[in-house]
N, C-alpha and C positions, 0 to 999 in steps of 0.2 A: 585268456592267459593260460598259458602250459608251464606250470612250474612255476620259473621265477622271468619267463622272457613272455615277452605279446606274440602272439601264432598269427598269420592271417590263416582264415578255414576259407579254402576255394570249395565255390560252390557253383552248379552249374544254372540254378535258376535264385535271384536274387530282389529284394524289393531294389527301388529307384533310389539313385542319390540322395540323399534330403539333410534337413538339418532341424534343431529342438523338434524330433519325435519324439513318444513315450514308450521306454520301454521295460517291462519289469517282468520276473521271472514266476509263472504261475505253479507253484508246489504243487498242486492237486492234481491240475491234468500234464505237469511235467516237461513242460517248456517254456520256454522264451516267448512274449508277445510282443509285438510291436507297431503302436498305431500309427497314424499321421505323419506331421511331418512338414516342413516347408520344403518344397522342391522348387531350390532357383534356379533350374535350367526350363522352367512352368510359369515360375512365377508365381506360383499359387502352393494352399494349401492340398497336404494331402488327407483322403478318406480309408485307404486301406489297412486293413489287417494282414499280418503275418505270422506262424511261429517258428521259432526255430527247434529243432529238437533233431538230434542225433546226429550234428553237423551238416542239416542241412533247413534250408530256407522252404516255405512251403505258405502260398497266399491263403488265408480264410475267406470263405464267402456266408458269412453271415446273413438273415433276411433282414437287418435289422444293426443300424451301427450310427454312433454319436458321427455330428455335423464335419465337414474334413476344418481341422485344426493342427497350430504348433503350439508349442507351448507347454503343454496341458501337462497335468503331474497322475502319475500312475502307480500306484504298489500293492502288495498283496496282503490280503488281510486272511491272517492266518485262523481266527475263530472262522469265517464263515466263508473259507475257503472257494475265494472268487479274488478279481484284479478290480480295483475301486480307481476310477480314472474320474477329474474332475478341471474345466477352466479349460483354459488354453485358448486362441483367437483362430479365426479366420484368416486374417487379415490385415497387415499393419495401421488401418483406419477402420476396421470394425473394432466393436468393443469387448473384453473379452467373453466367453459361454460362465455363466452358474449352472451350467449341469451336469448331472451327477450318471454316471454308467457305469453298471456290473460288467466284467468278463468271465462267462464261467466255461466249461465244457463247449468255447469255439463261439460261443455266441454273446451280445450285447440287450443287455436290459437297461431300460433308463428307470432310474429311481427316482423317489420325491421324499428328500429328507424336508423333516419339521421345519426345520431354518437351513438359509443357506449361505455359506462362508463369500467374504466379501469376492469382488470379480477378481479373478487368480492369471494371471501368465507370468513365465518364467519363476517362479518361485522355487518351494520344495515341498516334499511331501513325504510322510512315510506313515507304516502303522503302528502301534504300539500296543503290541500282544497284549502285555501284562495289566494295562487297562481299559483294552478294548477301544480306543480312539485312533482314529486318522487324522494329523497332523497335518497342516498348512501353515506353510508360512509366505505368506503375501512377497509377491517378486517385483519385477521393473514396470516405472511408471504410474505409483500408485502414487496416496497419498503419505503414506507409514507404512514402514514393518510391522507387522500383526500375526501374531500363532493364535489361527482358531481348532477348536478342538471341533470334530462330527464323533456324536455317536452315531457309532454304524448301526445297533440294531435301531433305533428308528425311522430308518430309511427304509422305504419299500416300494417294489417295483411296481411300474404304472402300465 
């Protein structure tokens, strides 16, 4: 958005069509991330990274990157200055991921928090500075709506 109207930014190299990616905006290393993804001209889920920064698209190649999923809920957790991505499916008949990945400085770490929030797709997610928690709220296909709280600092990378 420029102003008060929607811009398309043409770009010359671009990720794939797709649809419920994650994407959220990393403060610290100062762009745009964009994972997965369902590409229905595939059929399938997608596994790639992306950032966008300075109007343009740019692939990561990480050694190291959570299973290809849609769904999944993503945001930046401004204490500990990384992108906390969690859930999301494979597969409209797979069930969805409980796992938990860091995005920091271009690369993915999977974590193992204490407990883990019930299985998540399409829901919502965000963090909450002010008291250190990352918010879920349980999305389509469950049994209930449910807001689990993660503390983040018990979560540590495996």
């Amino acid at each position: 958005m420029s102003g008060s109207s929607w811009v398309q930014v043409p770009t010359p190299l671009a990720p794939s069509g797709r649809e419920s990616s994650s994407l959220a905006h990393d403060s610290k290393d100062g762009y745009l991330v964009l994972f997965g993804g369902f590409n229905g001209s595939l059929g399938m889920a997608d596994r790639d990274t992306w950032k966008f920064v300075g109007g343009a698209w740019a692939p990561l190649s990480p050694p190291h990157s959570p299973a290809e999923r849609y769904g999944a809920q993503m945001d930046y957790d401004t204490a500990g200055g990384y992108l906390l991505l969690y859930g999301g499916t494979a597969s409209p008949s797979a069930s969805p991921f409980q796992d938990t990945w860091e995005h920091s400085g271009g690369l993915w770490t999977q974590l193992t928090p204490a407990t883990a929030p019930p299985e998540e797709l399409w829901g919502g997610g965000a963090h909450d500075a002010a008291d250190g928690y990352f918010g879920l709220l349980t999305g389509y296909a469950f049994a209930s709506v449910s807001v689990t709280a993660i503390s983040l600092p018990s979560a540590t990378p495996t």
